[in-house]
C-alpha positions as CSV (number, residue, x, y, z in Angstrom):
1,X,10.5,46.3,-5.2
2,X,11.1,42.8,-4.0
3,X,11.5,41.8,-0.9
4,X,13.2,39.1,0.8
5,X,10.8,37.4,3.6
6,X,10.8,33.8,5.7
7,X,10.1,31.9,2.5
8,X,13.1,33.0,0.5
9,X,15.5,32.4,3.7
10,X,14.0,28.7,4.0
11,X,14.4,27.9,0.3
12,X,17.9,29.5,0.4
13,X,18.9,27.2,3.3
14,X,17.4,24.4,2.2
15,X,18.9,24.8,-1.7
16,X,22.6,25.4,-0.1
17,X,22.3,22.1,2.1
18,X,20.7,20.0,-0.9
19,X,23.3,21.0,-3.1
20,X,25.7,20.1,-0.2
21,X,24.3,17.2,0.3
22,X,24.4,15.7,-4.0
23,X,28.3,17.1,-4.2
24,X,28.5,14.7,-1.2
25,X,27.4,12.0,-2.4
26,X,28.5,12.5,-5.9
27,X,25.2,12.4,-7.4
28,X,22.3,13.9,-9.6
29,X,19.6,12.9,-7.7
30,X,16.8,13.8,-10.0
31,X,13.7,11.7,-9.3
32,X,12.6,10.6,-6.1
33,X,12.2,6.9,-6.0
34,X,9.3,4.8,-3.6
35,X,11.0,3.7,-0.3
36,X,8.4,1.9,1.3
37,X,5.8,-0.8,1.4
38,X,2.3,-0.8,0.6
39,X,1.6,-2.1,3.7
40,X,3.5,1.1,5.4
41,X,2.0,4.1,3.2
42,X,-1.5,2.5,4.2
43,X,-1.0,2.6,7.9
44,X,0.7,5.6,7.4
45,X,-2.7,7.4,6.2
46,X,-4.6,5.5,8.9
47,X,-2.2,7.5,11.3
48,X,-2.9,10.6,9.5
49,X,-6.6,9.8,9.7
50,X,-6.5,8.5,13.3
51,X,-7.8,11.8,16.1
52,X,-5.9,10.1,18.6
53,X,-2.4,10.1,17.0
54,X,0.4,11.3,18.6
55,X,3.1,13.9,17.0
56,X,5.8,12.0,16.7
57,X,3.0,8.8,15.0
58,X,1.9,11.8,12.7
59,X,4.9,13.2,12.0
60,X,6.5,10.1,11.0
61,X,3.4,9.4,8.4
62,X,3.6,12.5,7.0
63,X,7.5,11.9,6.2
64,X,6.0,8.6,4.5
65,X,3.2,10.0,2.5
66,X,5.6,13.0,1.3
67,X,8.0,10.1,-0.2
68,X,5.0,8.8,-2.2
69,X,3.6,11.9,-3.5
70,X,7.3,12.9,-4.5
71,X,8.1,9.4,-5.9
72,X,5.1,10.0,-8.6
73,X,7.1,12.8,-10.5
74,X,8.3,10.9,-12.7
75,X,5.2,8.7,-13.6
76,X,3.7,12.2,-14.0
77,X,6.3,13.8,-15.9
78,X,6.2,11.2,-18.3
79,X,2.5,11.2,-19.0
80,X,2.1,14.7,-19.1
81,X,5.2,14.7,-21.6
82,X,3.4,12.9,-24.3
83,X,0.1,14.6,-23.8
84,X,1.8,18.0,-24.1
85,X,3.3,16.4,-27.2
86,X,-0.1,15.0,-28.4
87,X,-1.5,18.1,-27.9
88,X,0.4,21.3,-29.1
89,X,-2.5,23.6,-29.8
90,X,-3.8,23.1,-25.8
91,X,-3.0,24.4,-22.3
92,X,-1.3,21.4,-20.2
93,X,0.2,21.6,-17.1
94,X,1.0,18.9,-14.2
95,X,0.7,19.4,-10.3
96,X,1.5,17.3,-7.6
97,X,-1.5,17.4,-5.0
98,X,-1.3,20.0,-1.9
99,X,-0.4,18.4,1.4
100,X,-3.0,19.9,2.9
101,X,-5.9,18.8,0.2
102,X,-4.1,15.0,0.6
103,X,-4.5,15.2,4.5
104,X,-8.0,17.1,4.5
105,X,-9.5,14.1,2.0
106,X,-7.6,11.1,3.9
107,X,-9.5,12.7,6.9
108,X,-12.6,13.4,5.7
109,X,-12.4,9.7,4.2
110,X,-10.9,7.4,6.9
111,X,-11.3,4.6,5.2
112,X,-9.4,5.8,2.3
113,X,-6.6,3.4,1.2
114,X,-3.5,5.7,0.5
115,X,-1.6,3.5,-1.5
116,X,-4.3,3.8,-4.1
117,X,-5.4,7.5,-3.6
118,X,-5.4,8.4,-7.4
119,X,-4.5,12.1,-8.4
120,X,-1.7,12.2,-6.3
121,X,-0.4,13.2,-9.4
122,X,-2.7,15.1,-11.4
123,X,-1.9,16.4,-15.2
124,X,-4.7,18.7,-17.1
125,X,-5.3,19.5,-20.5
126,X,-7.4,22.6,-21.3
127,X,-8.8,22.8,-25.0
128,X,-11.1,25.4,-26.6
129,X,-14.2,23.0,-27.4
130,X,-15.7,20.2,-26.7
131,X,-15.2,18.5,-29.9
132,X,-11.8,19.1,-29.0
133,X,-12.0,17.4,-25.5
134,X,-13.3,14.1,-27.3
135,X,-10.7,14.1,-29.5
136,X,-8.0,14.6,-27.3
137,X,-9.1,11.8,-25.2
138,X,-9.5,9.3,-28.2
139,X,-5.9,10.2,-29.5
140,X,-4.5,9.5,-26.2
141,X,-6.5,6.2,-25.5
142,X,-5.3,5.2,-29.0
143,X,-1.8,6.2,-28.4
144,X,1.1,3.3,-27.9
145,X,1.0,4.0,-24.5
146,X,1.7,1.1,-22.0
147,X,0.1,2.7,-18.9
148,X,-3.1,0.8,-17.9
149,X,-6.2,2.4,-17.7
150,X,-8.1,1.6,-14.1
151,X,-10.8,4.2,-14.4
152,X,-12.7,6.8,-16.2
153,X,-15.4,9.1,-14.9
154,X,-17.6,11.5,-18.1
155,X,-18.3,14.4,-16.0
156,X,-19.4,16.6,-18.7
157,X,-22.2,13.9,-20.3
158,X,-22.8,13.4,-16.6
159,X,-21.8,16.7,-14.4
160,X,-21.7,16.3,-10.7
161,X,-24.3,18.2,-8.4
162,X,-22.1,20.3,-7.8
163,X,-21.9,21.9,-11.4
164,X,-18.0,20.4,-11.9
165,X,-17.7,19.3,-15.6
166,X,-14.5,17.5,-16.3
167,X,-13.7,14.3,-17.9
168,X,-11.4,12.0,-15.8
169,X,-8.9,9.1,-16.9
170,X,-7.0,7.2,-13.8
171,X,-3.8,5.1,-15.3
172,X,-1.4,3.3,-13.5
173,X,2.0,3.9,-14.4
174,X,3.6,1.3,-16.6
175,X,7.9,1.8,-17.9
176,X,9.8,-1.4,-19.5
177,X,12.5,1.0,-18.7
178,X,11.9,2.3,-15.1
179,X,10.4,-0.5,-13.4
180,X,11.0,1.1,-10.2
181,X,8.2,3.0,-11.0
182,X,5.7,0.1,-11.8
183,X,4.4,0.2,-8.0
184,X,0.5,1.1,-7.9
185,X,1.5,5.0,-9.3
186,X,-1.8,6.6,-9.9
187,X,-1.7,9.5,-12.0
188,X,-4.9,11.4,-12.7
189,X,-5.5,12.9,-16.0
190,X,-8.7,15.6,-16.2
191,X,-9.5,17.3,-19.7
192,X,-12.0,20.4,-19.9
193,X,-12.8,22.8,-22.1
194,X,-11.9,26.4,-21.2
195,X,-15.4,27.2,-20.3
196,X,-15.2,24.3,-17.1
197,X,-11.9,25.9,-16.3
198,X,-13.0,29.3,-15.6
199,X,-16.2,27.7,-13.5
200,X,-13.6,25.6,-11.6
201,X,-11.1,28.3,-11.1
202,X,-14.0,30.5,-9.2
203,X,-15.4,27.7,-7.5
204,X,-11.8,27.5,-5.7
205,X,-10.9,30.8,-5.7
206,X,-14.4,32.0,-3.7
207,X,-13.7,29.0,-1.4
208,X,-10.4,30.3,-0.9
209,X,-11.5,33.8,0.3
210,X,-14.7,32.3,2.0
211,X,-13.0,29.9,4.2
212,X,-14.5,27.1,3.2
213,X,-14.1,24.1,0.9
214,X,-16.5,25.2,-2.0
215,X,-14.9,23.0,-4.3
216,X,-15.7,20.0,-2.4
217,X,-19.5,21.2,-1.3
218,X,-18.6,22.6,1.8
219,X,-19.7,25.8,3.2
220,X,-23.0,28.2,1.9
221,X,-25.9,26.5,0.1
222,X,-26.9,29.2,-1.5
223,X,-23.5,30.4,-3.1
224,X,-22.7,26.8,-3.8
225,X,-26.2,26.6,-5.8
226,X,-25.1,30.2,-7.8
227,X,-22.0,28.1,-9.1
228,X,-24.4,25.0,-10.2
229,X,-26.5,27.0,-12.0
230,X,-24.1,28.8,-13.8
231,X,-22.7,25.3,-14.9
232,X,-25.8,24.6,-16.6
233,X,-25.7,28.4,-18.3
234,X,-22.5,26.9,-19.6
235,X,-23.4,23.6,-20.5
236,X,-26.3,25.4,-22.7
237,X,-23.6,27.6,-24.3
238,X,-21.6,24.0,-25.1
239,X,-24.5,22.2,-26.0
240,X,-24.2,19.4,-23.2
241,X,-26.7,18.2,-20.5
242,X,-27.0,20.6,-17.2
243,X,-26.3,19.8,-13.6
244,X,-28.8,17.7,-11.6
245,X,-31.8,20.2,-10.1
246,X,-31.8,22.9,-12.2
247,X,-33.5,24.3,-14.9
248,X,-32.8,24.0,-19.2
249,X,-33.7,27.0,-19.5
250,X,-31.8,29.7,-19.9
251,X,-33.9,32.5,-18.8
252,X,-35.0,30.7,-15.3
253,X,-31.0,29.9,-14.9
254,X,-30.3,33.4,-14.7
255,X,-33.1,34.8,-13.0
256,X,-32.1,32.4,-10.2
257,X,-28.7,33.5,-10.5
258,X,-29.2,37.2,-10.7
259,X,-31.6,36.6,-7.1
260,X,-28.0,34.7,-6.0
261,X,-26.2,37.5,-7.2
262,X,-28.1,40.0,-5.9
263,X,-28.0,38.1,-2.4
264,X,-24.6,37.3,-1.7
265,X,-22.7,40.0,-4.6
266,X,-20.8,37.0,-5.5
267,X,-19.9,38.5,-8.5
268,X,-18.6,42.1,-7.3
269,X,-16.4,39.9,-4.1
270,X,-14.5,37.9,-6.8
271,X,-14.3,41.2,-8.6
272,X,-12.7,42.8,-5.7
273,X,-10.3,39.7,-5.4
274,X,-9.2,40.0,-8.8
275,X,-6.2,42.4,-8.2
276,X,-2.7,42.1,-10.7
277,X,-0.1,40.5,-9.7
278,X,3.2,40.9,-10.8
279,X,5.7,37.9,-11.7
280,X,9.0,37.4,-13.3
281,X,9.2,36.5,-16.8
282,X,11.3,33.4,-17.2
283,X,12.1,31.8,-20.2
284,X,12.9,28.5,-19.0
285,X,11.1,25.5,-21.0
286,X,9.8,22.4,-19.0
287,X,10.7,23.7,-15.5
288,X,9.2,23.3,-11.9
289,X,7.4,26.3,-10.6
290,X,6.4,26.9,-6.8
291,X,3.8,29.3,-6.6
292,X,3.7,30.5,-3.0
293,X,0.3,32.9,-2.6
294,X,0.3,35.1,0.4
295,X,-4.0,35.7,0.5
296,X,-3.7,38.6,3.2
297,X,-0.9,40.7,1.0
298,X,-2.2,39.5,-2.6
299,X,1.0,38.8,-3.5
300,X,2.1,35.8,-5.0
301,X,6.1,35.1,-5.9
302,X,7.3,32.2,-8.3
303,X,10.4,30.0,-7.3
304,X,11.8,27.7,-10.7
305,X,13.5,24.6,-9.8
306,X,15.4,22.5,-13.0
307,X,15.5,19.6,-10.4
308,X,12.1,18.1,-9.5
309,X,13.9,16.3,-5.9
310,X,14.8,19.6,-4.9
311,X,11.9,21.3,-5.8
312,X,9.5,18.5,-3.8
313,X,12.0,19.0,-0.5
314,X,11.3,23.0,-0.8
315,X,7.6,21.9,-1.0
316,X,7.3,19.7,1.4
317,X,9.5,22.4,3.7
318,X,7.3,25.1,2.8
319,X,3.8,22.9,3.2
320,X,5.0,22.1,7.0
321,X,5.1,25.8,7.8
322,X,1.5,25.2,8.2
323,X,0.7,29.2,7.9
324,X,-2.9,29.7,7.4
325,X,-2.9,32.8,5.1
326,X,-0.1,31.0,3.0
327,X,-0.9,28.6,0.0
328,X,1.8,26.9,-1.7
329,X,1.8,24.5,-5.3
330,X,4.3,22.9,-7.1
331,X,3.4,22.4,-10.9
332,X,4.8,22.2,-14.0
333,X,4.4,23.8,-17.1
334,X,6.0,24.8,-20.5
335,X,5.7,28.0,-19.8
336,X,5.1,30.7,-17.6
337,X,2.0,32.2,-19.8
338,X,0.5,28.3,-19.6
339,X,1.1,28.4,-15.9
340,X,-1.2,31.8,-15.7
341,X,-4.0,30.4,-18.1
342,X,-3.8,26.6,-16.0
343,X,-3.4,28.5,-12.5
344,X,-5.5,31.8,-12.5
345,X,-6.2,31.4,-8.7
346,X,-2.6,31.4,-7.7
347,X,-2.2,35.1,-9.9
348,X,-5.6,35.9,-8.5
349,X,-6.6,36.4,-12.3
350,X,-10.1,35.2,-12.4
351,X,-11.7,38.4,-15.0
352,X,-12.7,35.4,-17.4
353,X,-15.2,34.5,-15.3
354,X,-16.6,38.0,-14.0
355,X,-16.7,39.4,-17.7
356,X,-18.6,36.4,-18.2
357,X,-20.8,36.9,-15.4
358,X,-21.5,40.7,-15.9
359,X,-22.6,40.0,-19.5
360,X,-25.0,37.3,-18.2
361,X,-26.4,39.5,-15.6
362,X,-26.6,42.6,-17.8
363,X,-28.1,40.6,-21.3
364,X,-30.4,39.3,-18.5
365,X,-31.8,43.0,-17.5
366,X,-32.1,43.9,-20.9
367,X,-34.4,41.3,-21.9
């Protein structure tokens, strides 16, 4: 039975005074627009950055930063609109980034320039192949689009050490229509086969239950190495080059990874974490979903917003709770099935990649 906790109470008060607040004013209030300068959403992640800040100095930056990660919902539903358009047969789904992973990078990088932080809007498209991945990429390069392209990174031809394969194209927002919007907004596209998503959705959710920041290669050597090689296992099974410092071939991969295995039971922990969750079925098309994930309970509950301002106060609300065992996204998706395959992690749903595992490690003792 569902029960009511903290998080429904805040969303409820914070829905009733929104909704207050637009009858007010006598407005719709959909997207939320940029409200400051350049010059103040830089010094605002130096503050964030900064040790030494003070509360109110920190608090008063992290009002700023919210505005610009809020402000790039529309750039983000725009782009993400004509990929999911472009792309019919493929899971995509769009996310602004987590608070927390915003703050944790700015401080980690202190010289990083926050105006031109990149995937504070991020929009993924998962396809079956890697043909597939290729062509996706050309059709959307190729596409009357008038965004501007400022960077792309090939980490499948070239995978990180890590084992992350990906492919990555930075544009900047560009509207004839909503110029408001023509202000530096980065929005980060990724495309990756469903292979690389099952990797990456381990690598997050181990870190998740580890503590530590796995996906960014922090925290155990040796179970960060486990997830590099079985990269390269997958790379084989796509045909593509494997991660820097390991092996091409495919019996030394999984001797080494079966040692790993054996080691650390990497394998049997994320199938202990892989538990059910129940959800709602919803039938909504296009909305905004806030998944908040309770680790300590396993249980996860879905809110759906149809109005992205509201959605991004509730988030930012929830985000500034700063409860440890909580972990709260915003994303949006066509459906509530696309959510699941984009978002395993959040329903704790990661069996792809422990069948997967278990068939490597047993094909491996019967040779």
């Amino acid at each position: 039975m569902y029960k009511t906790d903290i998080y429904d109470i805040l969303i409820d008060k914070i829905t009733k005074e929104w909704n207050k607040s637009m009858k007010d004013q006598n407005k719709l209030g959909e997207w939320v627009t940029p409200q400051y300068t350049k010059s103040e959403i830089n010094k605002a992640g130096s503050v964030i950055a900064d040790p030494s800040s003070t509360p109110e100095e920190r608090n008063n930056a992290l009002y700023i930063l919210n505005n610009w990660r809020a402000a790039h919902a529309y750039p983000l539903q725009v782009i993400c609109s004509n990929l999911r358009l472009r792309n019919q047969d493929a899971t995509v789904v769009q996310r602004l980034k987590r608070l927390e992973s915003i703050t944790n990078k700015i401080e980690r990088f202190p010289n990083m320039n926050l105006y031109r932080m990149q995937d504070l809007g991020g929009c993924r498209v998962i396809v079956d192949t890697i043909d597939r991945v290729y062509e996706s990429i050309d059709k959307y390069k190729n596409s009357r689009i008038r965004h501007i392209l400022k960077r792309e990174y090939d980490y499948i031809q070239k995978p990180k050490d890590s084992g992350y394969r990906s492919y990555h194209m930075v544009y900047q927002f560009h509207s004839d229509k909503a110029e408001t919007f023509n202000k530096n907004m980065l929005i980060e596209i990724q495309f990756r086969t469903k292979l690389q998503h099952i990797w990456a959705t381990a690598v997050e959710t181990m870190g998740i239950y580890t503590k530590s920041n796995l996906k960014s290669s922090q925290g155990n050597k040796e179970i960060l190495r486990f997830f590099t090689l079985v990269s390269s296992v997958i790379a084989i099974n796509e045909n593509q080059p494997v991660c820097p410092n390991t092996s091409d071939w495919m019996d030394e991969l999984i001797k080494e990874i079966k040692y790993l295995d054996d080691k650390y039971h990497i394998v049997s922990t994320l199938n202990g974490i892989n538990i059910a969750v129940d959800y709602s079925k919803n039938k909504a098309k296009n909305n905004f979903y806030l998944l908040i994930l309770n680790y300590n309970l396993r249980r996860m509950k879905i809110k759906s917003f149809t109005n992205i301002e509201l959605a991004t106060q509730v988030y930012d609300e929830l985000e500034n709770e700063n409860t440890n065992d909580i972990n709260t996204v915003l994303v949006s998706a066509s459906s509530l099935d696309a959510l699941r395959i984009a978002y395993p992690n959040y329903f704790i749903d990661i069996s792809a990649f422990t069948n997967m595992m278990e068939n490597i490690i047993n094909n491996y003792k019967s040779l």
